[in-house]
Structures are given as C-alpha cells and as structure tokens.
C-alpha positions as CSV (number, residue, x, y, z in Angstrom):
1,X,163.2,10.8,-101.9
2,X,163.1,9.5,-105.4
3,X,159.5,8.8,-105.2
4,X,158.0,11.1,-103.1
5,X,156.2,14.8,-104.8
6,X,157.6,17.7,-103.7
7,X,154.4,19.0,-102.0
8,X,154.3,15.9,-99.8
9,X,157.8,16.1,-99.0
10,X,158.0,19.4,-97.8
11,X,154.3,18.7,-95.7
12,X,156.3,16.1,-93.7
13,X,159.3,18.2,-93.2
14,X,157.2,21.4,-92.1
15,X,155.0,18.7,-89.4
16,X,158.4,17.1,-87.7
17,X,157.2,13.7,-89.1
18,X,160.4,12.8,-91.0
19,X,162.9,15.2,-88.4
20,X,160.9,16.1,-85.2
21,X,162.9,18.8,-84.0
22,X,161.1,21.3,-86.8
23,X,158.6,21.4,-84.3
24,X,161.0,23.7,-81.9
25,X,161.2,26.4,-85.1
26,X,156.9,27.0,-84.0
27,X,157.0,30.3,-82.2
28,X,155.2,32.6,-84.4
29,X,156.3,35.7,-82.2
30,X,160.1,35.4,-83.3
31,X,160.5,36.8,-87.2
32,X,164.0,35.1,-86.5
33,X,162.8,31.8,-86.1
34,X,160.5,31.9,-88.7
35,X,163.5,32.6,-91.0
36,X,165.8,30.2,-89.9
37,X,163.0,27.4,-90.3
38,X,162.2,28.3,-93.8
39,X,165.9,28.6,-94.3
40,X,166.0,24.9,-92.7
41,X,163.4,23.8,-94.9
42,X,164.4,25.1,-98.5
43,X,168.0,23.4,-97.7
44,X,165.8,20.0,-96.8
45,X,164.0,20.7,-100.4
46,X,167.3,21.1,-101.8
47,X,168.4,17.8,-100.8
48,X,165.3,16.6,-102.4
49,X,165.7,18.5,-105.9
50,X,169.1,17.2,-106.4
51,X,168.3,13.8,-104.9
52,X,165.5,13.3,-107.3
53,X,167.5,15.2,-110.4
54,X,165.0,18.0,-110.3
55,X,166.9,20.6,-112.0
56,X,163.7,22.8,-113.5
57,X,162.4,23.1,-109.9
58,X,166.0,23.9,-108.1
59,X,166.1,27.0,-110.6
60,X,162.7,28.0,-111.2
61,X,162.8,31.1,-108.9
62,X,165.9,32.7,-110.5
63,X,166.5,35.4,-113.0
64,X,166.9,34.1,-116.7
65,X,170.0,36.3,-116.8
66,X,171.5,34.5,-113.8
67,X,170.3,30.9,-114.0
68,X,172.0,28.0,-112.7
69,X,173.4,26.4,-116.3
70,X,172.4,22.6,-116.6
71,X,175.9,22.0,-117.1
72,X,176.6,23.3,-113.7
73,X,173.6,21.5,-112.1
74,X,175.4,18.4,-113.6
75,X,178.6,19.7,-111.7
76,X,176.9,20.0,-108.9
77,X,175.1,16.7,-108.9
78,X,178.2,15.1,-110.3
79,X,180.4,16.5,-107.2
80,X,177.5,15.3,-104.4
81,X,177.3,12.1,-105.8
82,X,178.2,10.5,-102.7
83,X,175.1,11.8,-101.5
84,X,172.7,11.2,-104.4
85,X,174.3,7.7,-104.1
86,X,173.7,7.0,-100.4
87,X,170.8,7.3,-98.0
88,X,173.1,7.1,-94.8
89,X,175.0,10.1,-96.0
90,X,171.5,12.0,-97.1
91,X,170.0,11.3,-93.2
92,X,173.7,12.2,-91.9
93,X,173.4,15.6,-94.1
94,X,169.9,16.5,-93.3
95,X,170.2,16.4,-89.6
96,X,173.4,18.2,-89.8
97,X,171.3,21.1,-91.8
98,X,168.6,20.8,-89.0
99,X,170.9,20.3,-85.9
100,X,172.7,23.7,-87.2
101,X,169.8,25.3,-87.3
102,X,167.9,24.7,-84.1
103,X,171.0,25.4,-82.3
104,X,170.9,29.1,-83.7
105,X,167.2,29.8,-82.1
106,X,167.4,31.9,-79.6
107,X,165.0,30.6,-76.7
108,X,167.3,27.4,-77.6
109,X,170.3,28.6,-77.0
110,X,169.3,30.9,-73.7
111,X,168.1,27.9,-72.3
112,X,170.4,24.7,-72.9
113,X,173.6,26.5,-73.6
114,X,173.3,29.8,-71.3
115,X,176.5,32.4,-71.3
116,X,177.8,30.8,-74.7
117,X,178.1,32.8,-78.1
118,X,180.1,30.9,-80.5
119,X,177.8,28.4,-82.8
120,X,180.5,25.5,-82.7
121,X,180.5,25.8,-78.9
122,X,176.6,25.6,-78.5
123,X,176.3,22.6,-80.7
124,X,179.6,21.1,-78.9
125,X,177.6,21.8,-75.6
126,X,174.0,20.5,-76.5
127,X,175.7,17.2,-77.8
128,X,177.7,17.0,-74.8
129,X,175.1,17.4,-72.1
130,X,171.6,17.3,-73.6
131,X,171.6,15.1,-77.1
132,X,168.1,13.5,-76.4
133,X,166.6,17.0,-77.6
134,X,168.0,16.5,-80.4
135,X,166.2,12.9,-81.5
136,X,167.5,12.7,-85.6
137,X,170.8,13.0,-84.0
138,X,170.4,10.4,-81.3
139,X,168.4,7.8,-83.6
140,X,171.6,7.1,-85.9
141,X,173.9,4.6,-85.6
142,X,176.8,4.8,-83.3
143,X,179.3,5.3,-86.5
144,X,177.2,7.8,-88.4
145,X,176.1,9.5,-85.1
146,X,179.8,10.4,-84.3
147,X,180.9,10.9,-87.8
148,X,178.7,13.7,-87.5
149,X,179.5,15.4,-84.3
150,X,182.5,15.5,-85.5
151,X,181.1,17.7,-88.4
152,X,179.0,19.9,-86.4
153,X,181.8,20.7,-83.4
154,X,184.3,21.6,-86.7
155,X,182.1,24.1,-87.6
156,X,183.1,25.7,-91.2
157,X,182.1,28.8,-93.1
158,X,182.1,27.6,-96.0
159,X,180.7,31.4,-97.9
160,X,183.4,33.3,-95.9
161,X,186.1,31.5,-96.9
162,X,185.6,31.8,-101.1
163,X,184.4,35.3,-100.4
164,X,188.0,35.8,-98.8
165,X,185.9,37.5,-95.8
166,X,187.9,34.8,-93.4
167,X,191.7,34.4,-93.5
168,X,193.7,31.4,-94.4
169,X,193.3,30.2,-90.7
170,X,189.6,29.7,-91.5
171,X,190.7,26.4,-92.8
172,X,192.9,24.9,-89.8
173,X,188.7,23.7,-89.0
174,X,188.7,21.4,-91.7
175,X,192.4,19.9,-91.0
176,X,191.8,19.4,-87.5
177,X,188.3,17.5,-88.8
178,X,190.5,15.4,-91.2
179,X,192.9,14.3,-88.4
180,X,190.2,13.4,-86.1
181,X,189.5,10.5,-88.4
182,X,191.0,7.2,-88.8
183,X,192.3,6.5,-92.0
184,X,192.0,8.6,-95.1
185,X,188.6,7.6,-96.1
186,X,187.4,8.4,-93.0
187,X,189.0,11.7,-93.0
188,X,187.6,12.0,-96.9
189,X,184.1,11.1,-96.0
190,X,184.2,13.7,-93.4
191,X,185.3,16.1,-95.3
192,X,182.2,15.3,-97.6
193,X,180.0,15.8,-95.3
194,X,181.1,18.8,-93.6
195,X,181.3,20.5,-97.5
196,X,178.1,18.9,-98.6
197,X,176.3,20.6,-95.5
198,X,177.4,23.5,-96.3
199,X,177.1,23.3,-99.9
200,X,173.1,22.5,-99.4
201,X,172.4,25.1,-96.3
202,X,173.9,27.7,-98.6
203,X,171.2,26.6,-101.3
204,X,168.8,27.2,-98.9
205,X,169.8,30.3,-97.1
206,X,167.5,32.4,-99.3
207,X,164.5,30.6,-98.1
208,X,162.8,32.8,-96.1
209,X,162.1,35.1,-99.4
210,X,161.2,32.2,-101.6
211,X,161.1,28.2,-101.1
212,X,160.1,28.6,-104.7
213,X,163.8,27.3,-105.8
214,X,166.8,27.9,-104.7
215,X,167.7,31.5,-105.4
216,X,170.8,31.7,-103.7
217,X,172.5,28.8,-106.1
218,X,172.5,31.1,-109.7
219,X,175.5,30.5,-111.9
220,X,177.7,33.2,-110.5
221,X,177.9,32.0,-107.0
222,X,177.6,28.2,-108.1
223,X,181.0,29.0,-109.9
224,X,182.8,30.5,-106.8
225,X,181.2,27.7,-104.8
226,X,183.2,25.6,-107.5
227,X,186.9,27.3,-107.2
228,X,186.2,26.8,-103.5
229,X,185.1,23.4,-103.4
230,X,188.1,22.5,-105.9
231,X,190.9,24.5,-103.7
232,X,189.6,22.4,-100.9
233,X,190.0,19.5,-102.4
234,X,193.7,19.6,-102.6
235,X,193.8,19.9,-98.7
236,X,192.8,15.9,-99.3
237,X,194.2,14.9,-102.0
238,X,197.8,16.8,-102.7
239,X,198.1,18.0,-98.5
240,X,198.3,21.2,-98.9
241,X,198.4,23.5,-96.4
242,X,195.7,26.1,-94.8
243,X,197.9,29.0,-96.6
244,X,198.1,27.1,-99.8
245,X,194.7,26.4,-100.7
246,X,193.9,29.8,-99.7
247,X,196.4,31.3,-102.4
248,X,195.2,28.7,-104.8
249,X,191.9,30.1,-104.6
250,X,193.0,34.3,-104.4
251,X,194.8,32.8,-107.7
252,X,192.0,32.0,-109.4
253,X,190.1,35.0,-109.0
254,X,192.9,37.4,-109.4
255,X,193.2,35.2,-112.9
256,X,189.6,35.9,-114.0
257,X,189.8,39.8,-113.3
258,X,193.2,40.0,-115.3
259,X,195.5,40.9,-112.0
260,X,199.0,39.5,-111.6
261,X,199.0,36.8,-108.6
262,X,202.6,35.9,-106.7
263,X,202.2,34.4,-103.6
264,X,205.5,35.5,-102.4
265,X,204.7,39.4,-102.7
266,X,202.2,40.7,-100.2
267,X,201.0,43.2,-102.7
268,X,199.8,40.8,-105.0
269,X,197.7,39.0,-102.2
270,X,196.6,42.0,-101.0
271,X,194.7,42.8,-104.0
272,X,193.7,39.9,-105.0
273,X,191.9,39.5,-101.6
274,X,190.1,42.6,-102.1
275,X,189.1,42.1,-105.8
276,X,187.6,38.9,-104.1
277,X,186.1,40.7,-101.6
278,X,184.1,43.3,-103.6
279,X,183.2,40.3,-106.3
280,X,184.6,42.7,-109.3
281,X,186.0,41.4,-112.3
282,X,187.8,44.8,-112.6
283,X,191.2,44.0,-111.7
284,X,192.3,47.5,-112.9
285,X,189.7,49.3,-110.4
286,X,190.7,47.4,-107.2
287,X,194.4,47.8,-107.6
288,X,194.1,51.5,-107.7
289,X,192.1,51.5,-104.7
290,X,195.4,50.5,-102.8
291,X,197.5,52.0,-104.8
292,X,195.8,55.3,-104.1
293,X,196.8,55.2,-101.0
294,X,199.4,57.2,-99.0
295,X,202.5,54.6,-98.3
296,X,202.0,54.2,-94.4
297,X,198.3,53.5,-94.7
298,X,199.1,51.0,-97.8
299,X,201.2,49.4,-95.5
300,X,198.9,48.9,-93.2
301,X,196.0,47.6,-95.5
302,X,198.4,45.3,-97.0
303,X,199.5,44.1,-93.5
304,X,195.6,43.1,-92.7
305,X,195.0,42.3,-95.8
306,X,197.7,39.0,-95.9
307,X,197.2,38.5,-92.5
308,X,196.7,34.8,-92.2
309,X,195.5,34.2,-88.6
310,X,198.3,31.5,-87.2
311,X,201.3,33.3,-88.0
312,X,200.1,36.3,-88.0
313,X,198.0,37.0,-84.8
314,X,195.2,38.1,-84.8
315,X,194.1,38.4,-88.2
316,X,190.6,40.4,-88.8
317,X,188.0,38.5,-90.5
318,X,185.6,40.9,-92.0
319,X,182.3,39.5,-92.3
320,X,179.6,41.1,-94.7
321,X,182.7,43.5,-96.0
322,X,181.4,42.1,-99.7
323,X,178.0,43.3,-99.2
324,X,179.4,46.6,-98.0
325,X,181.8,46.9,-101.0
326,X,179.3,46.2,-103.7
327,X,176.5,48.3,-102.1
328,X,179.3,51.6,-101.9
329,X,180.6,50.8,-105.6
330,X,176.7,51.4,-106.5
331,X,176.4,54.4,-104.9
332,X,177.3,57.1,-107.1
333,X,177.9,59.3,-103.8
334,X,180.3,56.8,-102.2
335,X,182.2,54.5,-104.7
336,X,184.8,51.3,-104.0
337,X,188.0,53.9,-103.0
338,X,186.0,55.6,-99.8
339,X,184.6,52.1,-99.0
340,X,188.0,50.8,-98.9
341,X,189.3,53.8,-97.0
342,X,186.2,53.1,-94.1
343,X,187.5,49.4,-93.9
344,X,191.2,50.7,-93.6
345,X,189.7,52.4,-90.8
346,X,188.3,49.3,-89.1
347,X,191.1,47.6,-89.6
348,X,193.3,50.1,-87.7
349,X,190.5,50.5,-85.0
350,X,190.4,46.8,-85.0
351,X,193.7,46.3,-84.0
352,X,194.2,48.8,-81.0
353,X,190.7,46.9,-79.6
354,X,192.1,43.9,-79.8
355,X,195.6,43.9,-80.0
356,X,197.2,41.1,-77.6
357,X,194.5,39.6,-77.8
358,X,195.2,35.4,-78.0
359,X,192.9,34.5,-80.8
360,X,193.9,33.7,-84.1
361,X,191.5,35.3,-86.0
362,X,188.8,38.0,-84.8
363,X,185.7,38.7,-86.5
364,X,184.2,42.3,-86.9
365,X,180.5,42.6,-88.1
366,X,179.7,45.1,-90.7
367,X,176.6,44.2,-91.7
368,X,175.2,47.7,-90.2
369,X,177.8,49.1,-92.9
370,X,175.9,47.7,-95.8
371,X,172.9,49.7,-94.8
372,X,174.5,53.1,-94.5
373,X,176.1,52.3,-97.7
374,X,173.0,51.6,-99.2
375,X,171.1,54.4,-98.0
376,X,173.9,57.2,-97.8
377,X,172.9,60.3,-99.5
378,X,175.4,63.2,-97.6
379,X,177.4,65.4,-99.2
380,X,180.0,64.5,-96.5
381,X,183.1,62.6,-97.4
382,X,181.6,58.9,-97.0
383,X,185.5,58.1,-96.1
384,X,185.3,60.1,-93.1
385,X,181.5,59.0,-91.8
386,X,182.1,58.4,-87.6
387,X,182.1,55.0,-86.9
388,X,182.2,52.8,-83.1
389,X,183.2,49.0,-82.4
390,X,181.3,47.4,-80.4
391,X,182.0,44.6,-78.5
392,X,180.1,41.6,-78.2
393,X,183.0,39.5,-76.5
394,X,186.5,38.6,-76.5
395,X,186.9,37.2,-80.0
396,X,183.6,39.7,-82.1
397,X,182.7,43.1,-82.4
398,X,180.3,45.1,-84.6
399,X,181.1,48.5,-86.3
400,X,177.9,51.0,-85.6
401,X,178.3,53.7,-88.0
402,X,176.9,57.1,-87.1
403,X,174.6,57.8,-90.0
404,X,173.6,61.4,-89.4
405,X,175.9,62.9,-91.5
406,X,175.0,66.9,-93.2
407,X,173.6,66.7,-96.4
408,X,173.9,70.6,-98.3
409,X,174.4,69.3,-101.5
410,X,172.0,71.1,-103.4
411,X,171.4,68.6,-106.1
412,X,170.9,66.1,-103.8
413,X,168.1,68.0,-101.3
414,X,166.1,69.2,-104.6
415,X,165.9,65.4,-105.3
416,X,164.7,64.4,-102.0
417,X,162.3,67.6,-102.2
418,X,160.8,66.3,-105.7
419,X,160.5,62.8,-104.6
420,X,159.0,63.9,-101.2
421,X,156.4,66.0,-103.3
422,X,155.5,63.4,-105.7
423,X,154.9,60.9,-102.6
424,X,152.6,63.9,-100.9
425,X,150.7,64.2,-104.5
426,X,150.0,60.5,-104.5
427,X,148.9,60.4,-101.0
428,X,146.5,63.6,-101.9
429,X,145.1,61.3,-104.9
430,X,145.0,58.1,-102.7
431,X,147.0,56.5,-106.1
432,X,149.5,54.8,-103.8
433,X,149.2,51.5,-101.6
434,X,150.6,51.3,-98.3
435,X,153.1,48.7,-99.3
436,X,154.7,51.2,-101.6
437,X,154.4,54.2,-99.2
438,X,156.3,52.0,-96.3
439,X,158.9,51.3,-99.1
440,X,159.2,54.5,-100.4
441,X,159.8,56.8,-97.0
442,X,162.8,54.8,-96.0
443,X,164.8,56.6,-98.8
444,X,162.4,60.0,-99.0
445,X,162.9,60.6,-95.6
446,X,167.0,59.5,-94.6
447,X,166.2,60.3,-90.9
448,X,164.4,57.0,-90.6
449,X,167.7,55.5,-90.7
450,X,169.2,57.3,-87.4
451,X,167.4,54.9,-85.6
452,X,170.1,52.2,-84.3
453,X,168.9,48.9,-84.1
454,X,169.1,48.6,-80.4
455,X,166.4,51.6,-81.0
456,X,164.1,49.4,-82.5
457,X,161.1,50.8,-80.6
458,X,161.3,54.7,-81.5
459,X,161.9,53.9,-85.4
460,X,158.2,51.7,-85.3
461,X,156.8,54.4,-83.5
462,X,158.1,57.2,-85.7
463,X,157.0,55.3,-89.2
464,X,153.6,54.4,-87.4
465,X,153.2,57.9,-86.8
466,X,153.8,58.7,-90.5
467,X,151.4,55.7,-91.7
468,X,148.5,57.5,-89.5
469,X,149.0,60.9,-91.6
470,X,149.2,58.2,-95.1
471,X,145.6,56.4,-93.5
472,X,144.7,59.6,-92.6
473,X,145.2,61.7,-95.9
474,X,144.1,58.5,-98.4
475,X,140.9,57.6,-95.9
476,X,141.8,54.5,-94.9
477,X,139.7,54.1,-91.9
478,X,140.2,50.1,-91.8
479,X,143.7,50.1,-91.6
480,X,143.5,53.0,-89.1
481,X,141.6,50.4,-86.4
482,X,142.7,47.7,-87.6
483,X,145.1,47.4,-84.5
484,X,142.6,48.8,-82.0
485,X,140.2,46.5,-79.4
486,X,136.4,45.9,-81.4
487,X,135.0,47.9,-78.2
488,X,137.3,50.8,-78.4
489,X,137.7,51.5,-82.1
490,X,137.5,55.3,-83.7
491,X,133.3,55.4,-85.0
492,X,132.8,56.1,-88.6
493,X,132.0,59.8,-86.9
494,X,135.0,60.4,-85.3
495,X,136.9,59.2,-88.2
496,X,134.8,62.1,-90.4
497,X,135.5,65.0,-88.5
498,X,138.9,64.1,-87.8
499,X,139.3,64.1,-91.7
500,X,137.1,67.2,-92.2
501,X,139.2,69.3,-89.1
502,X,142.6,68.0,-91.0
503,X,141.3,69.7,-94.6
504,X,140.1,72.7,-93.1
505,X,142.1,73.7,-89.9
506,X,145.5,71.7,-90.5
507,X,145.1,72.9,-94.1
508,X,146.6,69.4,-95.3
509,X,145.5,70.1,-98.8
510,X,149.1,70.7,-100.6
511,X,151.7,68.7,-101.5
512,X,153.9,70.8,-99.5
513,X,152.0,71.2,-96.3
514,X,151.7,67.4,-96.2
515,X,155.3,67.2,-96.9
516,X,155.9,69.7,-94.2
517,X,154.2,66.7,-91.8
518,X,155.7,64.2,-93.1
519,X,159.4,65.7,-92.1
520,X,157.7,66.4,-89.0
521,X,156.8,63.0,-88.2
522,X,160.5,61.8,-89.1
523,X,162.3,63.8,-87.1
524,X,160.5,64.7,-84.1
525,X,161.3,61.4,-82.2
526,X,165.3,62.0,-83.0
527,X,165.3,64.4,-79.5
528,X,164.6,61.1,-77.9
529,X,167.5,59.1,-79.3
530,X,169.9,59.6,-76.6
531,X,173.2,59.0,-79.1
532,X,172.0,61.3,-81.1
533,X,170.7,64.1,-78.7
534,X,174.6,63.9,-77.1
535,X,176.3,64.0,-80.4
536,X,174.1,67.0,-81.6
537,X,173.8,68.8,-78.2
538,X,176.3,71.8,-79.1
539,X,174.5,72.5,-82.5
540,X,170.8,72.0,-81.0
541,X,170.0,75.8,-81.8
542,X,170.4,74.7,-85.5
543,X,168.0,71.4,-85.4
544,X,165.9,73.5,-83.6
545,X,165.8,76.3,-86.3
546,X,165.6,73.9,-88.9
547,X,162.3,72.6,-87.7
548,X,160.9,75.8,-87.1
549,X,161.5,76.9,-90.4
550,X,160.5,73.7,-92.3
551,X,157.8,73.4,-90.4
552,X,154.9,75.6,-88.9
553,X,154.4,74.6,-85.4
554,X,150.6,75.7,-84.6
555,X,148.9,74.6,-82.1
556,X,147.1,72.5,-85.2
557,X,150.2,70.7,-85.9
558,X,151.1,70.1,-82.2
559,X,147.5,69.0,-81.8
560,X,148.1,66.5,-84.9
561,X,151.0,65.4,-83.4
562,X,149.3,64.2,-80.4
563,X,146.4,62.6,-82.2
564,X,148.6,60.1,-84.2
565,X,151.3,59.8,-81.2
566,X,148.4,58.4,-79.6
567,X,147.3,55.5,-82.5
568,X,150.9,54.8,-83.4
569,X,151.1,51.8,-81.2
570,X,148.9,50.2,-83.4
C-alpha cells in the first residue's frame, strides 16, 4: 500500500484481484449496486490515502471553506495508527468495509438470507451458513477471521450515534463486543476495529458522487467524528456506562453552542439532543423551540427526547431527523419550530404504533421528510402537513408525508409563474440543455413531487412526457429517438411536420401557452395516483376546474397529449 499509485490500486480493487467479492457489485441494471460499490471502493481508497500519508489527495475534492485541516488529518492518522502500523489489522479492516457492503445488495440478500431485514442479522447469517461466498473473509487466519465476525455481528452506527439520531442504547453494541473478548487488549483491539471500519466506510460513503477524495471527511464532521470517537473511548478506558458516554458527548455539543448541560435534568438533555440533532451552533434558537411549546406536548418531547432505550422502553431512534432539521431551517416557508413540531408528531404517532412493543429502541425513517422539506413551497402550516407510518416490520417504520398541500400564497404562485415563464422563454430560444431543464422542473412544477416512491413508474412517465414537449419545442430530434428501435424510429419528415403542426395548430409559440403544456404534462397523471385520487375525491370538481381554466383542452392539446404519451417510454 505504501508503494503502490493510486490509479493501480484502485484498478485491482475495481477487477476483484486484491478482494474478489467486488465482482458481485457488476450488475449494471441496479443504480443501488452501483452506489454501494463505488461507496465500497472510495472507503478501500481511503485506506490507501491514509496508509500512504496522502493527505492532498484525501481532500482534493472538498470545498476550500470546508477542508479537512492538516492538523486534523494528523489526528486522524495519529488516532488509526494501529492501522497505518499493521497490515493484519488493514486486511481485517478492508474486508470488514467490503463484507458490509456486499451484504447490503439486494439480489444478495434475497438469495442467501431470504425473510431477514436487519444488516447485523444478514451478515450473522451469511457467516453462519454460507462463508465460502465470502473468500477475503474465509482466507484469514483463524484469530483474525473470528476477531472480525465478531465486528461485523456487533454491528455499530457509528454516524447515528454522534448525530444523537440513536439513543444511549445504541451503544450496549459496542459493550457486548468488548465482553466477547478475552482480556482487555482483546476487547481494545476489537473495539479498534469496529470504530476504524466505521471511521473509513464513513470516508467513503460519498463515493458514488466523487472517488475524487473523500468529500464526506471535511473539517466539520471530522470534528464531530472526534468528540465521538473520544466519548467512546472512555467506555475502554474509565468503564463508563452506555448512558455516560452518551451525556459526555450531548456535553460537548451543548458546550460549543453556549447551552447549559446537567445530566440530572431532562430538560437540559433534551435540548442538547436536539441542538445535536439539527447540527446548530445556536444554542439560543433550539431551546426556544421546546420552550415554545405548550406544557403537555413539552412533556412529551422531553420524554422522547431522554429516552435512553434500556430503561426506558422503547426509545425512538430517528434516523435522517438531521437532514430533515437542517433542510426546514433553510426553508424560509418552514423554519426549525414547525420541523420540531412534525417530529413531536412522530414521536407521539410513534408510540401508539409501537407501544408494548419488546424492543429497546425502534427506528423510524424520515428520510422522505427531508425531501418535502426541501421542496415545500405551501402556504399551509408546514406543522400541520398529513403524515402516515409505515411499517416495514416489528422493530422500523417510515413516515410518508402527504405532500399535496394548497398553495394560495400569492407571492409564492407569482414566483412559480415567473420562473415557469422564464423556463418556457428558454425552451422557445433553445438556450437551455436538457440537464438543466430536468433540474429545473422539479422545483417549477411542485406536482412532480406527489409521486410516492412506491410510484416510481407514473413520476418517469409524467417527466418523459414533459422532456418530449422540451425535445419537441428546442428540435432535438436525436434525443427524441434516441430510445426508439433503428427500424422504427420517427423520419426526419415526420419529425418536420410534427414541429410545423405544433407552431401552427397547437399555437406553441408563447411563453404562456407552452407553460400552459407544461402544467398539463405535470398534472394529468395525478388522476392515476390512487392515494391521491382518494384523498382528493370530495374536492375533484375543483381539480377539475383548475385544469380547465389553466388550461385549454382542444382537441389540439388532447391530440398532443397522446402523441408524447406514446414516446414517453423512451
């Protein structure tokens, strides 16, 4: 690793010469895959950057503003120089980065650990009953082999617990690792190479958008990486508790954003846990959030809030709730107070789902809440968006916000209307590429955003549909075929008229006619969305009316309609 270039080391990786189990990440018709092996990969590379002391290449792809210091890349070199210092523990943390990946593909999973959802379990169940498809694991040594089983089976978050998205039972993992071990320097190796694979797959985990670097590791998160690393720590060397180093590490973010810690008084806890939540060095802001509140739901947000998960059963782990809270603090229609009401909301909703339940800690997914946060434009009280949970088994559930929420704030509908207009007027120049177009319709045009995921197939139809009238308008004939069978492709002729019948029937000369389209296109597909159809039912009149007075149904349009209904699949 020392003496190896970059570009050969990461051509042996990507072949499966070095680890051979890369070779599972080649399906090319799974964007999943494709992400978790570049992930894979850029964690391998990260080995080799701080292996080989590379600290210009570890950083190139970050922001000036937000670079990884060298004296934090010497703190981070210093604190995995058990690594740096020993091949054994480099192989045993490379195929636990790998083995944790392959075990998250999903052909993988279906097929050597059917009916099982939880990570730890899958890789507990491969290494149980099928290890030979897994040769980097096999090929160690009997001692390193099992030292890292043990690693892999004690699966640890190591992101979810310094972003406080995991409560203090998060860390029973790494106790119950420790006391597997004989001896304390078992139990301290172990515990090195648990936190060192995690330290180096978190490097990585922005590899599918660039392997260019690592652009996850900037200064900011390397330093909350540190406090958690450093609370940990004590867990080995003082034996503290789960609920100890937990507090320890609330204490020193609550310090940093000037909020009083006690870890006697649930209040304090409370907020420090949210100020580490929503990543704000704003002590002020977050405590007002809570304190804003009436006294029974502050009560209850405290309660969920300093709920550790072994006393206090079962505690909700909110997972992407960070991503959520900084997206609505951005958004000038939402802000961090309704943000915090919505999660006061899950937490309540939370509890009735699951309440006897026998698990410690139960995790609800909100990563469907970071989009609608992001892309919220109603006029609607954000706080009061409709919400379900649904459940993906005993211990997991995801919250599905309802996105179509009424937007009649004027302000806010003239600057869809401009923006809409100004998209039309760069179509009618042909001054805009398709990449920006794509880009740009997803906040233009909010409707695109009804689509649940689970409705995957009417959302690509509906923006194909919009990207025949873009081809269309800017005479993009390639891209128009591009999808269609050599003997079957639209002629140059075809293409002409179809162009020429557009300018002078469908009149598709104005920015507002073309805008008038565009809407059409958005929203015509919603009737087919069965959630939305039921929810809407009572008011369809008004949906109705809105299109026919937004738009002018001719038998042009419908005409139109059918033409590019019948090239979306392309």
């Amino acid at each position: 690793l020392r003496s190896i270039r970059e570009n050969a080391f990461a051509a042996r990786v990507s072949a499966g010469a070095i680890f051979p189990e890369f070779r599972y990440f080649n399906d090319d018709n799974d964007p999943a895959v494709a992400e978790l092996q570049k992930q894979a990969k850029c964690a391998m590379l990260s080995v080799f950057w701080t292996m080989s002391d590379q600290y210009e290449a570890f950083t190139r792809s970050q922001l000036v503003s937000e670079q990884l210091s060298e004296a934090s890349w010497q703190d981070l070199r210093s604190w995995l120089d058990p690594m740096v210092e020993d091949l054994d523990t480099v192989m045993i943390i490379c195929t636990s980065i790998l083995v944790s990946a392959v075990c998250q593909i999903p052909k993988f999973r279906k097929q050597l650990a059917p009916g099982i959802s939880e990570h730890s379990e899958i890789i507990r169940h491969v290494l149980e009953n099928c290890p030979k498809v897994l040769p980097s694991y096999t090929r160690l040594e009997e001692g390193p082999r099992q030292l890292l089983r043990a690693c892999l089976e004690h699966d640890f978050n190591l992101e979810r617990f310094f972003s406080a998205e995991s409560p203090p039972a998060c860390l029973s993992v790494l106790l119950e690792l420790m006391k597997s071990q004989q001896g304390q320097q078992d139990a301290s190796h172990c515990l090195f190479i648990s936190l060192a694979s995690s330290v180096m797959k978190l490097a990585g985990s922005m590899g599918d958008k660039s392997q260019e670097g690592s652009l996850y590791m900037t200064q900011s998160r390397f330093l909350k990486l540190k406090v958690g690393l450093d609370c940990i720590a004590k867990m080995d060397t003082e034996g503290l508790s789960e609920k100890e180093v937990y507090y320890n590490m609330l204490q020193e973010h609550a310090e940093a954003c000037d909020l009083p810690f006690e870890a006697s008084d649930p209040d304090s806890i409370a907020a420090a846990r949210l100020a580490c939540l929503t990543d704000m060095t704003d002590g002020t802001t977050v405590a007002s959030c809570l304190r804003v509140l009436t006294s029974e739901d502050h009560e209850v947000m405290v309660r969920h809030l300093t709920a550790d998960g072994m006393t206090q059963r079962p505690a909700v782990a909110l997972f992407d709730a960070p991503a959520f809270l900084q997206k609505s603090a951005a958004n000038p229609e939402i802000g961090l107070s309704q943000a915090v009401r919505i999660l006061l909301r899950v937490y309540k909703v939370a509890a009735q789902e699951f309440e006897g339940s026998s698990r410690g800690v139960v995790v609800i997914q909100c990563s469907q809440l970071v989009k609608f946060a992001s892309d919220f434009v109603g006029s609607a009280k954000f706080q009061d968006a409709p919400f379900e949970l649904k459940l993906i088994h005993d211990g997991e559930a995801v919250v599905l916000p309802k996105v179509w929420i009424p937007v009649n704030n004027p302000t806010v509908l003239q600057s869809l209307a401009n923006e809409a207009l100004d998209l039309c007027s760069l179509m009618l120049k042909s001054k805009i590429s398709e990449e920006r177009f794509k880009a740009d319709i997803d906040r233009i045009y909010p409707e695109l955003s009804y689509f649940n995921p689970n409705d995957q197939r009417h959302r690509d139809q509906t923006v194909s549909a919009m990207l025949c009238v873009f081809w269309l308008v800017t005479g993009n004939h390639e891209a128009f075929i591009r999808g269609q069978a050599p003997d079957k492709q639209l002629s140059r002729q075809s293409w002409v008229w179809i162009q020429d019948w557009m300018l002078k029937e469908v009149k598709l000369s104005s920015e507002a006619a073309l805008d008038a389209m565009m809407t059409f296109m958005a929203i015509h597909a919603l009737g087919k969305f069965d959630e939305f159809r039921e929810t809407w039912r009572c008011l369809g009149f008004l949906f109705y009316w809105f299109v026919l007075t937004r738009v002018v149904l001719t038998k042009s349009v419908y005409f139109v309609l059918g033409l590019l209904e019948a090239t979306q699949q392309q």
